[in-house]
C-alpha positions in Angstrom: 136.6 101.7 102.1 134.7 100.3 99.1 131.4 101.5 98.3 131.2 104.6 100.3 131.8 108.1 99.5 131.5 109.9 102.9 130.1 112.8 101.3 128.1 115.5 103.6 126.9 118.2 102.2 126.0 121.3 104.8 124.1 124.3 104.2 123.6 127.0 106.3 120.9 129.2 105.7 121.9 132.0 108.0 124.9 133.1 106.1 124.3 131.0 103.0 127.3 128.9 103.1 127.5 125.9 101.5 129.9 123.4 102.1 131.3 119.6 101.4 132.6 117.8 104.0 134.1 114.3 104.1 133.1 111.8 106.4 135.7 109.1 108.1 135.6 105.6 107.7 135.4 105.2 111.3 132.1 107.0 111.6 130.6 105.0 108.2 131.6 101.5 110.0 129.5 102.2 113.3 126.9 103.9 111.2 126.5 103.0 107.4 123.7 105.8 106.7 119.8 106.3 106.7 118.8 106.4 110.8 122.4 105.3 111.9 124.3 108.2 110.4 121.6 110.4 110.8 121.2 109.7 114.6 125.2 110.7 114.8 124.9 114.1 112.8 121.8 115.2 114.9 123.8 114.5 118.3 127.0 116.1 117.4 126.0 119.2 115.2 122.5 120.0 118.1 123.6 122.0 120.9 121.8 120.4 124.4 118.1 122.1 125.8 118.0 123.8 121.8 114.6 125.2 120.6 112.7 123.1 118.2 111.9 126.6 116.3 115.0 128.1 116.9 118.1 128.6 114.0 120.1 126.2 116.1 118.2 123.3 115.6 118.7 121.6 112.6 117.2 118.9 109.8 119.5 116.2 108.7 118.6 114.0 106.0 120.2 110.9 105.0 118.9 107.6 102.6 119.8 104.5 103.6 122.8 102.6 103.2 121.3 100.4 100.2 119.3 103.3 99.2 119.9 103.8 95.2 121.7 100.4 94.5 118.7 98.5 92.9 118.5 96.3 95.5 114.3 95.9 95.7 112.8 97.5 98.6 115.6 99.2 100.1 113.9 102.6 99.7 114.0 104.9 103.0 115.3 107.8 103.6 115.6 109.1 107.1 114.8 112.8 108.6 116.3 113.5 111.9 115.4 117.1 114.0 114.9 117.6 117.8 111.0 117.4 117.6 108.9 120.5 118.3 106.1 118.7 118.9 107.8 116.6 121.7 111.2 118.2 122.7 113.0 115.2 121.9 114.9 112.9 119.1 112.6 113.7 116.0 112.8 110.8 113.3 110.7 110.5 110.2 111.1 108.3 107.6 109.8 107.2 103.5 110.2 106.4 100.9 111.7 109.5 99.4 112.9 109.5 95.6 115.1 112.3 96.4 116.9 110.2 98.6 118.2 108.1 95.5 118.7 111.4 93.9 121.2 112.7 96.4 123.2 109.6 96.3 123.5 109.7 92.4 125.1 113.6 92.9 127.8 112.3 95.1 125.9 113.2 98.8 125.5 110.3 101.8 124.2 113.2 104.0 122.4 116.9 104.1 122.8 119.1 107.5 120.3 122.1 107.1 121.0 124.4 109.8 120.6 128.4 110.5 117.3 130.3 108.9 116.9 132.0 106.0 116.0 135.6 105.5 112.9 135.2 102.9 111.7 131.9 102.0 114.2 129.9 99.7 114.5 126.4 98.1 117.2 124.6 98.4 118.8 123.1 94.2 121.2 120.4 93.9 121.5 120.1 90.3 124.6 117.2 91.0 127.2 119.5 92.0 126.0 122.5 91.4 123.9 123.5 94.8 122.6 127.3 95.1 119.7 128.4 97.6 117.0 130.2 95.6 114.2 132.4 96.0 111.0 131.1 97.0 108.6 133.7 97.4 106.5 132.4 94.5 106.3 129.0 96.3 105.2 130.4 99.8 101.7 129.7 101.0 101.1 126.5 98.4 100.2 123.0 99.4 103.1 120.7 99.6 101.8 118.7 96.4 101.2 122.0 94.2 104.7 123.1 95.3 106.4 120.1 94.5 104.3 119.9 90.8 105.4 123.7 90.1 109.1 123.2 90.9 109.0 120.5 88.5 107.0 122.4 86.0 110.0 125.1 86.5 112.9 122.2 86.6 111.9 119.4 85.1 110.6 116.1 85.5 113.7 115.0 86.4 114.1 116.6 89.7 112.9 114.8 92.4 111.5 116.8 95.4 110.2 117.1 98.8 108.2 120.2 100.2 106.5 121.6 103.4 102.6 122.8 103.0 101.2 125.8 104.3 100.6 124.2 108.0 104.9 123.8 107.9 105.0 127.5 107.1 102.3 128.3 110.1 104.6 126.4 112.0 102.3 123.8 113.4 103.7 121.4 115.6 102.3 118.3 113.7 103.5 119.1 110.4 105.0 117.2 107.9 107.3 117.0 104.9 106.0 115.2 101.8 108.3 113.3 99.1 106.0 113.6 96.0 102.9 111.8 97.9 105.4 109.9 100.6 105.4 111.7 103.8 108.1 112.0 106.8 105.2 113.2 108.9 105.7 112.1 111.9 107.4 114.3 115.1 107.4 117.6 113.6 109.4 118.2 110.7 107.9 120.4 108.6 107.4 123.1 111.3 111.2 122.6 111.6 111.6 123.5 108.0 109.1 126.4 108.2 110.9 128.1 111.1 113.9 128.2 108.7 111.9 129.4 106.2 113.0 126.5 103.9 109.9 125.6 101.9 111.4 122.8 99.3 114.0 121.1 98.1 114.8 119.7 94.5 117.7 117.6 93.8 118.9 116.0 90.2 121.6 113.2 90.3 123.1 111.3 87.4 126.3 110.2 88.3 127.7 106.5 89.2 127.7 105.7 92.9 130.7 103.3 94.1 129.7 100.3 94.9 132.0 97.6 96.9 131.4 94.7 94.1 129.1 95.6 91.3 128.9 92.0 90.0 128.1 90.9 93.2 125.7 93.0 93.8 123.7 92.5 90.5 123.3 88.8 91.7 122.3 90.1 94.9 120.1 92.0 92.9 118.6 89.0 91.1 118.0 86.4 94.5 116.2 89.5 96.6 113.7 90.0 93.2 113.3 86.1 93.2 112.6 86.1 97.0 109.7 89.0 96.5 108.4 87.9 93.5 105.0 85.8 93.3 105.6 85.7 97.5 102.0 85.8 99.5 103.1 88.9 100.9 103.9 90.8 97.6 100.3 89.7 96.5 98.4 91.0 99.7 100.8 94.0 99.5 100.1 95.0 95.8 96.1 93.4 95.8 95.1 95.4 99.4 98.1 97.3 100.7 99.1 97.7 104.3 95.6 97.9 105.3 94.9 94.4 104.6 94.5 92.7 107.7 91.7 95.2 108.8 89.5 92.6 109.5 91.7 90.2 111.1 92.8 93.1 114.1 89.1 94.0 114.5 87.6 90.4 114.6 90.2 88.3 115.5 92.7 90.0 117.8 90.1 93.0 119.1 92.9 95.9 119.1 91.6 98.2 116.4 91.2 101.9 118.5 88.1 103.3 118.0 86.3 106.3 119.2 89.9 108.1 120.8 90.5 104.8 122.3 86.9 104.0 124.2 86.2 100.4 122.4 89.4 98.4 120.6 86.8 96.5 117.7 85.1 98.7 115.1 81.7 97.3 116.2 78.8 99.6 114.9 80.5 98.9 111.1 81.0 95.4 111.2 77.0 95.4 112.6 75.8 98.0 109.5 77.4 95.9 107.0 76.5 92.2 108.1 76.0 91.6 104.4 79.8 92.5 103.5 82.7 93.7 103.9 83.3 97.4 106.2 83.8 100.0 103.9 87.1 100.8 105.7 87.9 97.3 104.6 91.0 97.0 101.1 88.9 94.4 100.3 85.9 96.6 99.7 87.5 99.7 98.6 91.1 99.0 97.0 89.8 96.9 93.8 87.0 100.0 93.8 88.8 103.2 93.7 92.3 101.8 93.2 93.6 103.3 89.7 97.6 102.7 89.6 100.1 101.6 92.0 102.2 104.4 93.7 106.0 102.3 94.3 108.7 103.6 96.8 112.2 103.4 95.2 113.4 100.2 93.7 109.9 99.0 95.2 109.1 95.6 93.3 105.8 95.3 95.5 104.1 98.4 96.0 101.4 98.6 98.6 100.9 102.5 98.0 98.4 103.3 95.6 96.3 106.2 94.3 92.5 106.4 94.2 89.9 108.2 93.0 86.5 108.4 93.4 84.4 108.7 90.8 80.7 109.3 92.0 78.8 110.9 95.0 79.4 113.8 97.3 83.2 113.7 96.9 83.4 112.4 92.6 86.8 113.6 91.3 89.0 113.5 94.6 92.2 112.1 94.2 94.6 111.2 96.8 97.6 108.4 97.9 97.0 105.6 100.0 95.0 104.7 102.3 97.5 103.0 104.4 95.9 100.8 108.1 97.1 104.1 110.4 95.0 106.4 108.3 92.1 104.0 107.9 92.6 104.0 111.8 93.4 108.0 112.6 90.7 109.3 109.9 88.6 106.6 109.8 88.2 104.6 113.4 89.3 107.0 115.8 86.4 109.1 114.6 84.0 106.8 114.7 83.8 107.2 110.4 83.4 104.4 108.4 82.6 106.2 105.1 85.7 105.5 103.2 85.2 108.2 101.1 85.3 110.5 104.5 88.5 109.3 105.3 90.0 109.4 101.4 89.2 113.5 101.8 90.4 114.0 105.5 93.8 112.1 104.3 94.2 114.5 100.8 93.5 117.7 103.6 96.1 116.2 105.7 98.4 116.0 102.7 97.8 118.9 101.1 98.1 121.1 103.9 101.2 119.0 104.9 100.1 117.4 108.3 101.5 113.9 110.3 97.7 112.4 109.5 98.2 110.2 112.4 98.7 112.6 114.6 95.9 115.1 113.2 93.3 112.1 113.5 94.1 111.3 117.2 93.6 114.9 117.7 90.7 115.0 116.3 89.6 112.0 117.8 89.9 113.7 121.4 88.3 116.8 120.5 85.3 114.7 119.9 85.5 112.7 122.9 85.6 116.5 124.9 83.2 117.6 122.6 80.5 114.8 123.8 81.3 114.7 127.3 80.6 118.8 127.2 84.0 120.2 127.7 83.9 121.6 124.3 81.1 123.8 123.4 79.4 124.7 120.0 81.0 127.6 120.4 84.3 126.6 121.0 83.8 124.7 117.6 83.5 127.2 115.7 79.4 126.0 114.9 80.8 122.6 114.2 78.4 119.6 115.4 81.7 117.7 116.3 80.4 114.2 117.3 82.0 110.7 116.4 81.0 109.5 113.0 80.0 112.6 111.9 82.0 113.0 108.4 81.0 116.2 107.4 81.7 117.7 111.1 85.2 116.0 110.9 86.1 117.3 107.4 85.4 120.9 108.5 87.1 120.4 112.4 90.5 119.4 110.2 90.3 122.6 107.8 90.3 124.3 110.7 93.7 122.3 112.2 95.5 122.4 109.2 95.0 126.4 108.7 95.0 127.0 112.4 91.4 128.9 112.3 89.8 130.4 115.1 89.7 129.0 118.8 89.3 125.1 117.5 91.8 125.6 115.0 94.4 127.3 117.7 93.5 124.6 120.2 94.5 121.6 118.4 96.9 122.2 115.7 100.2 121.6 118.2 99.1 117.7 119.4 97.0 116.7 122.3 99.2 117.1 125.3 99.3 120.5 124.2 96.1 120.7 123.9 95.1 118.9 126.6 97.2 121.0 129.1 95.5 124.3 127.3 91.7 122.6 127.8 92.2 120.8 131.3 88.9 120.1 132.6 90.2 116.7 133.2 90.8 116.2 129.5 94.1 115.3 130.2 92.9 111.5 131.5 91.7 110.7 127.9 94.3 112.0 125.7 96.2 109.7 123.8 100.1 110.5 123.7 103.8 109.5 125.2 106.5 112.0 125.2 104.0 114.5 123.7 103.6 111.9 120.3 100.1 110.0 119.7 100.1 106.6 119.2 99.2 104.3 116.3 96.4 101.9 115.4 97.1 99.0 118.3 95.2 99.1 121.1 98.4 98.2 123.6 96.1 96.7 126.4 95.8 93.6 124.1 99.4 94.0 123.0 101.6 94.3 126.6 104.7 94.1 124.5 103.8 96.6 122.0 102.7 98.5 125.4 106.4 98.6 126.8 107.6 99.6 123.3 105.7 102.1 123.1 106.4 103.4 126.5 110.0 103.5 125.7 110.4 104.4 122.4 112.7 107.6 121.7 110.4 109.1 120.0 106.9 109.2 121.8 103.9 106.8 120.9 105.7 104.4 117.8 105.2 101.6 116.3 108.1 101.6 114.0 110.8 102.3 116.7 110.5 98.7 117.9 107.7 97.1 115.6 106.3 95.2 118.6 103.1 95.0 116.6 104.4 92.0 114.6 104.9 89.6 116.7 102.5 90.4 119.4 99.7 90.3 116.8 101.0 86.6 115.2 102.9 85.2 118.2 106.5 84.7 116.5 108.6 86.8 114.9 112.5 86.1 113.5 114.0 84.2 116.4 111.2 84.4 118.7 108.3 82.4 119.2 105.1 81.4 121.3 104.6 84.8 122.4 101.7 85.7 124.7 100.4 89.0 123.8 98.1 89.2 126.8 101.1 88.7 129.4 103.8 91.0 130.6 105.9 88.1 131.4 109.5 88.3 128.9 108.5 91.3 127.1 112.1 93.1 127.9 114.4 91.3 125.3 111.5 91.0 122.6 111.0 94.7 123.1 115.2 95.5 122.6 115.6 92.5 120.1 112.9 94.8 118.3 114.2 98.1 118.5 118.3 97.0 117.4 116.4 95.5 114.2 114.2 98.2 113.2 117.0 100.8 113.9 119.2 98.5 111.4 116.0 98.6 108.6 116.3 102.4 108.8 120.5 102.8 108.8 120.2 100.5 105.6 116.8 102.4 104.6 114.8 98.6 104.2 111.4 98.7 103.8 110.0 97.4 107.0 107.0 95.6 105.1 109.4 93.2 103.7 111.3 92.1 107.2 109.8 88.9 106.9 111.1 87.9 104.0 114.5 88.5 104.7 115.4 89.0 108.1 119.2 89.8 109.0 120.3 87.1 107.8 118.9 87.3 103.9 120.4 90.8 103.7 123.6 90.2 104.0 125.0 89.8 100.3 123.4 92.8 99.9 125.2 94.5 102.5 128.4 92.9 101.0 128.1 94.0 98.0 127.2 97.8 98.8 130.0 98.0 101.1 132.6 95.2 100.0 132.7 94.7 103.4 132.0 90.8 104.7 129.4 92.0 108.2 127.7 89.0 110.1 124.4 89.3 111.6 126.1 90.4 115.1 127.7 93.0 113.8 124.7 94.9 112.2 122.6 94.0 115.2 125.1 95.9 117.0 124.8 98.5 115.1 121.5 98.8 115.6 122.3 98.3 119.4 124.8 101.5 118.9 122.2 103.5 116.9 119.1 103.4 119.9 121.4 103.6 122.4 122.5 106.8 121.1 119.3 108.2 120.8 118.2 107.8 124.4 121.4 109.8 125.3 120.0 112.5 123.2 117.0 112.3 124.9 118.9 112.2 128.5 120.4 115.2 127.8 117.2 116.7 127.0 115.8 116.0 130.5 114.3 112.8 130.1 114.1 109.7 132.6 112.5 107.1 134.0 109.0 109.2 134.4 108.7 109.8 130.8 108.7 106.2 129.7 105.1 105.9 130.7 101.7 105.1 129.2 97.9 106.8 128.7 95.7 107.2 131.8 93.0 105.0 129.3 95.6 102.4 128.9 96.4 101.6 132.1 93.1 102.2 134.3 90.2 101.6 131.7 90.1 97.7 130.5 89.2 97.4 126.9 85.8 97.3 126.9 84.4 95.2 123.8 85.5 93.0 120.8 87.8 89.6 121.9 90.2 91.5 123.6 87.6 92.7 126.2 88.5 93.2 130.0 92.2 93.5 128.7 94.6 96.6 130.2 98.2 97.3 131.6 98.4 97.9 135.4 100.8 100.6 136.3 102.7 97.4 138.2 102.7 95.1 135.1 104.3 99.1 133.4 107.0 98.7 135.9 107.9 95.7 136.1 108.4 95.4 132.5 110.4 98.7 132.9 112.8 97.1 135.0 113.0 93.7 132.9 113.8 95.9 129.9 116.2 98.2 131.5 118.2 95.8 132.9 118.1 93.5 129.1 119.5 97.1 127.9 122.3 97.1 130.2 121.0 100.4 131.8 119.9 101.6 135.2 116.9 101.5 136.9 116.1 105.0 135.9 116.5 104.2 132.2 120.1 105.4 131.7 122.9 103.8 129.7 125.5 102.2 131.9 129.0 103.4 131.3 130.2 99.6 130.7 127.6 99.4 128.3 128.4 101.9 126.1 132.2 101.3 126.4 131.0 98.2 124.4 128.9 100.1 121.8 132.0 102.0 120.9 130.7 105.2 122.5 133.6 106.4 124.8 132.9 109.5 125.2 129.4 109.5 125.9 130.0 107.4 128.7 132.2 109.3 130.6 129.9 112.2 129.8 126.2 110.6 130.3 126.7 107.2 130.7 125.7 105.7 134.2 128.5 104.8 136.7 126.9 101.4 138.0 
C-alpha cells in the first residue's frame, strides 16, 4: 500500500534486544497510526491483570498518520501504557517533535517493554538504535535532561524525557516533549519503573507518501483554510485559555475551590475595574515573549512567558493553557497569575500531569479547611484556598514525595482519599482513579456522561463533549441543551469515534472546526493514496474505542465504574448562571442505558458480539464480546 512503511521498532530493555518488525497492510487499513495503531499494539503485546510498574507492562508510542507530512496541524503523537494511576487503558497525547523524527528514520511505531538494569536512554540516530548509559542523566528535571542530551547530541535530536517524580515513580507523572507534555494517566512512572529516563531520535530520510503532488496541494488549501481564520487569531493572540471569561460569566462551569462553586466569583468581584488576572487577555500580551508551535503548527496557541518583575522576576515557563489556569489557578482558589506560571514550571520540571497535581491539591485544601488535615500533617504548611505561597510549597512537596503531605498525595486522589478517609472520599474529584478537567459537568450533562464513560477516567479529550455542550452545535449536530439529559447517547459516541480519528491521524483537536471529517480527506488521500470516505474513518474511530473498552473489560471493568463524583451528583452548583444545576444518579443512568444501547453494547457496558463482528474484530468477540 502507498504511503505506509509498516515499520515497528521493539526494544526490550530486559535483554537489550532490539528489533524491526513489519507491520501488515491489514492492520494499517483498520488502524492508520497515532491512537488507532497504538490502541492495537497495547492490546496485543499487554498480558491481562499486568502491573502498571511491572517489566510486563509496556509504553508504545506512535505519531499520527499525517504526522510529518507538512500537512498544518497534524502534530500528535500518541503514548499508550496500562495506567498506574488507574489500572486501566493509559493514553497521552502532544505535540511531540520526536514523533516527526521517528517517521523521517523509517519507524510508524516504538514498543518499549522489559526494564533495564541501570538507567539508560534510548538513541535512534535513523537506523542506527543503541541503548545507552544514563547515569549522568538520573535525578535531573525533564527540561534539563532533555537540554543536556542535546548539548551531548546536537540540536538536531529531538527528545522527550521523564523528571525526577517519573524516576520516584509517582503515579501522576508525566513525559515531556521539549516543553509538550503526555502527562496525563501515568506515563512517566511507567518509564521510571523501567528505568528508561529519555529518548533522542534523529531522522533525515524521505517518508513515502501515496501522491506527493497531491499532497502539496493538500498542503496549500489546509494553510489557506487556517490562515487569517478567527480561530487562528484567538489561538495565536490568547491561546486555549481564551474563553476564560465567557465559561465563568456566561455558561457558569469554571470549577473552583475542588469543585465547591462553578464561577470564579471572588476574582471577577476584586477586579471590577478589568480583566481577572487569570484572564489571556490580561496576561498573554503581558508576559507573552515568543510563540511555542507544535509540528507543522501554522497557528500556535502555546507560548512562553516570562515574568519580569516582583516576587517571581526571571521565571520562565510554557503555556498557560485553560486546564492549568483551572488546576493551578481556580481549583485553588489562586488568581495571582504569577502563582500559577510557577506551580505550572514545578509541575514541569519535576515532570507531573499538572491537571492532575492541581485537583490534588485542590482536595487537600478542601480537607485541610474542613480539619481533616492538620498543620501537622502539612508539614507547617498554612494550606488554605488562595493561599499562593502555601500552594507553591504543598506541590514541592508532591512532586519530591516529602514527608507525610508529600507521601499522601503524590499517587492521585482516590488514592489518597482511600489512605485519608474521614469521609474525604465524598469530595474527591476522580473517575476510574483519573481527575477531571476544567467543566463543571452539572451544567454540561453530556460532557457528564462522557466523562463517566470515557476509557480513560475523568477526560475531556476522549469524547470532547465540551464543544458542543458549551456552544450548542457541533459538526452535524445542533440545538443542543446542555442542561438536559435528554439525547446525550449518540452525541456522546458521535464524539468519542471523531476524537479517536483526530488522534489515529494525530490532528490537532483545536482545529476540528475548521475541518471536520469531511475537509480532511485529501489529506488522508494523499498520505495514504488511498480514496477513504467519511464512513470509513468514522469507523475507524468506531473500531479504535471499541477496542479500548475491551481492554478495559478484561481488566475488570463494568457497568459500576462508568460513574460520576459524589459532588457531582448530590451537591447542585451553587453560584454563577449555572446555579442549582447537578446530575441525579437517575438522569446517570438513564443516559447510561441510552448510550449503551447507541454503542451497540449491553446493559452492563459490554461490546455485543454482533457489534464487533462489524468492527472487524472477530476474535475479540468470541473472546469478550457479549452474546446478546
Amino acid at each position: 500500500m502507498k504511503g505506509i512503511s509498516g515499520k515497528i521498532l521493539e526494544i526490550n530493555l530486559t535483554d537489550r534486544t532490539i528489533e524491526t518488525k513489519n507491520l501488515s497492510e491489514g492492520i494499517y487499513l483498520g488502524y492508520l497510526g497515532g491512537l488507532g495503531l497504538a490502541s492495537r499494539l497495547l492490546f496485543d503485546y499487554l498480558p491481562p491483570q499486568t502491573d502498571p510498574l511491572s517489566p510486563e507492562n509496556v509504553v508504545i508510542i506512535v505519531p499520527g498518520l499525517l504526522v510529518g507530512s507538512g500537512l498544518p496541524t497534524a502534530s500528535k503523537t500518541t503514548l499508550t501504557f496500562k495506567s498506574p494511576e488507574t489500572n486501566v487503558f493509559g493514553r497521552s497525547v502532544s505535540g511531540a517533535y520526536l514523533g516527526v523524527s521517528l517517521k523521517k528514520a523509517g519507524f510508524d511505531a516504538v514498543v518499549i517493554k522489559g526494564k533495564s538494569s541501570k538507567p539508560v536512554y534510548l538513541f535512534i540516530d535513523n537506523k542506527n538504535v543503541e541503548l545507552r548509559e544514563a547515569d549522568w542523566l538520573w535525578g535531573m528535571d525533564a527540561i534539563q535532561t532533555q537540554e543536556e542530551l542535546k548539548n551531548k547530541l546536537g540540536k538536531d535530536f529531538r527528545t522527550g524525557a521523564i523528571g525526577f517524580a517519573g524516576e520516584k515513580l509517582l503515579k501522576i507523572s508525566s513525559i515531556d516533549f521539549e516543553e509538550r507534555q503526555s502527562a496525563r494517566a501515568g506515563g512517566g512512572a511507567v518509564m521510571g519503573s523501567k528505568l528508561l529516563k529519555a529518548i533522542a531520535v534523529k531522522g533525515s530520510g524521505e517518508v513515502e507518501y501515496g501522491d506527493r503532488s497531491y499532497l502539496k496541494q493538500a498542503i496549500i488549501n489546509w494553510n489557506k483554510r487556517i490562515v487569517g481564520s478567527e480561530v487562528a487569531k484567538l489561538d495565536m493572540a490568547y491561546g486555549s485559555g481564551e474563553f476564560y471569561e465567557w465559561v465563568n460569566k456566561e455558561i457558569g462551569v469554571f470549577p473552583v475551590k475542588n469543585w465547591q462553586e462553578s464561577f470564579f466569583e471572588e476574582s471577577f468581584e476584586r477586579h471590577k475595574e478589568g480583566k481577572s488576572p487569570l484572564d489571556p487577555y490580561y496576561w498573554a500580551p503581558k508576559y507573552t515573549v515568543n510563540y511555542h508551535p507544535c509540528p507543522n503548527c501554522n497557528k500556535p496557541c502555546g507560548r512562553h512567558i516570562v515574568i519580569n518583575e516582583g516576587k517571581y522576576a526571571g521565571l520562565k515557563t510554557e503555556g498557560l493553557e485553560y486546564e492549568i489556569l483551572y488546576s493551578l489557578g481556580g481549583q485553588l482558589g489562586i488568581d495571582e497569575v504569577e502563582v500559577t506560571a510557577k506551580l505550572n514550571e514545578i509541575c514541569d520540571r519535576a515532570g507531573v500531569d499538572g491537571i492532575s497535581a492541581g485537583v490534588i491539591l485542590g482536595w487537600a485544601m478542601e480537607a485541610y479547611e474542613k480539619g481533616l488535615l492538620s498543620k501537622e500533617d502539612t508539614g507547617g504548611i498554612d494550606l488554605r484556598f488562595g493561599n499562593g505561597e502555601a500552594a507553591i510549597m504543598a506541590m514541592e512537596k508532591i512532586v519530591n514525595k516529602d514527608g507525610y503531605l508529600g507521601e499522601l498525595l503524590c499517587d492521585g486522589v482516590r488514592i489518597a482519599a482511600q489512605k485519608l478517609g474521614k469521609g474525604s472520599e465524598k469530595f474527591a474529584m476522580e473517575i476510574k482513579g483519573l481527575e477531571p478537567a476544567a467543566y463543571d459537568v452539572r451544567g454540561l450533562k453530556g460532557m457528564a456522561l462522557a466523562i463517566a464513560v470515557s476509557v480513560r477516567g475523568a477526560c475531556h479529550l476522549t469524547g470532547g463533549i465540551y464543544a458542543p455542550e458549551l456552544t450548542g452545535k457541533f459538526w452535524k449536530f445542533s440545538n443542543i441543551d446542555r442542561l438536559s439529559a435528554k439525547w446525550k447517547g449518540y452525541e456522546v459516541k458521535t464524539g468519542e469515534d471523531f476524537m479517536s480519528l483526530y488522534d489515529t491521524l494525530g490532528m490537532c483537536k483545536f482545529s476540528r472546526s475548521l475541518f471536520w471529517v469531511e475537509g480532511m480527506l485529501d489529506g488522508v488521500k494523499a498520505v495514504t493514496g488511498i480514496d477513504f470516505d467519511v464512513n470509513w474513518l468514522m469507523t475507524i474511530g468506531e473500531r479504535v474505542y471499541n477496542l479500548e473498552r475491551l481492554f478495559n473489560i478484561r481488566e475488570g471493568l463494568s457497568r459500576k465504574d462508568d460513574s460520576l463524583p459524589y459532588r457531582v451528583t448530590h451537591e447542585p452548583i451553587k453560584n454563577g448562571v449555572s446555579k442549582g444545576n447537578y446530575v441525579t444518579e437517575e438522569e446517570l443512568q438513564s443516559m447510561l442505558d441510552e448510550y449503551y444501547e447507541v454503542r451497540g453494547w449491553s446493559r452492563e457496558g459490554i461490546p455485543t458480539k454482533m457489534q464487533l463482528f462489524k468492527l472487524g474484530l472477530e476474535k475479540e468477540a468470541e473472546e469478550y464480546g457479549a452474546p446478546i
